[in-house]
C-alpha positions in Angstrom: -11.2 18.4 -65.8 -12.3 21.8 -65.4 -15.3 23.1 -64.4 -18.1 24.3 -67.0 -19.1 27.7 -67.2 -21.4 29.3 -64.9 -25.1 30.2 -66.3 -24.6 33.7 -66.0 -21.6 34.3 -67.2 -22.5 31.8 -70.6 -25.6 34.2 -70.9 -23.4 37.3 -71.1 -21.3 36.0 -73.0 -24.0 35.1 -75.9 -25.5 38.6 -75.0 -22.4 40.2 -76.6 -22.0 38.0 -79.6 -25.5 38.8 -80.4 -25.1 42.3 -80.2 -22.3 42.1 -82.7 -19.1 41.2 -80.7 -17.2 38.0 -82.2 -17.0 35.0 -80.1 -12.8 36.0 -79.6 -13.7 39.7 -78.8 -16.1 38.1 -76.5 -13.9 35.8 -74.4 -11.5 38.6 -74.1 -13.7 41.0 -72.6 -15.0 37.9 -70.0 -11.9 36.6 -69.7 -12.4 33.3 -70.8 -10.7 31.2 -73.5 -11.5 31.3 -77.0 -12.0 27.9 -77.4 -14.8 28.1 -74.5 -16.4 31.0 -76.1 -16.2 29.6 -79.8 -17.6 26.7 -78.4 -20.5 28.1 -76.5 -21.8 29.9 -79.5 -21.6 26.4 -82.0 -23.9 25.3 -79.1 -26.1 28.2 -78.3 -26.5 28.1 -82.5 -26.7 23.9 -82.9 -29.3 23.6 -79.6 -30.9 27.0 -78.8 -29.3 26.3 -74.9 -26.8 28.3 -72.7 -27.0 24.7 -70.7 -23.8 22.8 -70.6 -23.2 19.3 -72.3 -23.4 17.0 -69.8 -19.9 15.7 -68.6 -19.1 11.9 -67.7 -21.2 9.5 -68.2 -22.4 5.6 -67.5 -20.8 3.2 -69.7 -22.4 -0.1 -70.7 -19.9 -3.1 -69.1 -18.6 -4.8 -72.3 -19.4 -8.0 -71.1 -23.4 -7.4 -69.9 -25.6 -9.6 -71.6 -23.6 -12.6 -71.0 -23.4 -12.8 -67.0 -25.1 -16.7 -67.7 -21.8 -17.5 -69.9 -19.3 -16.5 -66.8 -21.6 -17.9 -64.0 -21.3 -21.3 -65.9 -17.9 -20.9 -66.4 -16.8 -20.5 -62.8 -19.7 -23.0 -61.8 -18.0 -25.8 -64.1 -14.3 -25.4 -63.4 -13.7 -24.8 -59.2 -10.6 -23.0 -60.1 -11.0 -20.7 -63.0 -8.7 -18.5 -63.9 -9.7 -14.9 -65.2 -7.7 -15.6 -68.8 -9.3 -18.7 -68.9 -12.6 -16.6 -68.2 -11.3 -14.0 -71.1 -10.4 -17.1 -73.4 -13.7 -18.4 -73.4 -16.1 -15.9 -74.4 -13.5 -14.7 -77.0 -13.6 -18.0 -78.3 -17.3 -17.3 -79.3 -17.0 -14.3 -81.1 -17.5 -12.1 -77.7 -15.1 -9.3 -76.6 -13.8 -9.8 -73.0 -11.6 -6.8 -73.0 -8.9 -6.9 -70.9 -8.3 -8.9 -67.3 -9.6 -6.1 -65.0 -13.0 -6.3 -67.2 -13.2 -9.8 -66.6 -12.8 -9.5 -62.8 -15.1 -6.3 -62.3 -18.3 -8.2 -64.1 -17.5 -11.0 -62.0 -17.5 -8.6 -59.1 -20.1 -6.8 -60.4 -22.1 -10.4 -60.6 -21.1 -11.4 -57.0 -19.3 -14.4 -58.0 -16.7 -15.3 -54.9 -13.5 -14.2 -55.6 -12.1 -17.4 -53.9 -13.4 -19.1 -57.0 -11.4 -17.5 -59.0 -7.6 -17.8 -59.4 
């Protein structure tokens, strides 16, 4: 993924559109794509901000909210498997998501991985 931007050069950049440059004529002259100039100026226009968006993020584990479901079911069977462990809380209407979902809540919960099979 590429770098954003820097400040200045974003604040140039909007410095020539206002005075009458189009966003292309712009990126030409700073040598930077169109798309990133184009861009820059929806934003500058939608937010009032040179800033740029924030890139990545923290996503939500698709399973939080039910850590008490998977601790029972790896207390109640001594060899759980992680489809069993997927089976289950699909079962009751929850999405488990893949294997590797399964296995990094469990991880995530500290459940021994010598419990599971």
């Amino acid at each position: 993924m590429a770098a954003p931007l820097s400040q200045d050069l974003r604040h140039r950049l909007m410095q020539a559109v206002e005075a009458g440059s189009s966003a292309r004529e712009a990126a030409r002259r700073f040598a930077v794509s169109e798309s990133a100039a184009i861009k820059l100026v929806r934003r500058v226009r939608k937010t009032g901000s040179t800033a740029p968006a924030r890139i990545g993020g923290y996503r939500k584990p698709l399973l939080a909210g039910h850590e008490t479901l998977l601790r029972e079911l790896v207390a109640a069977k001594g060899n759980v498997t992680l489809a069993e462990i997927k089976t289950e809380p699909a079962a009751r209407g929850i999405e488990a998501g893949c294997l590797a979902t399964n296995w990094h809540m469990l991880r995530r919960l500290g459940l021994s991985h010598k419990k599971i099979a």
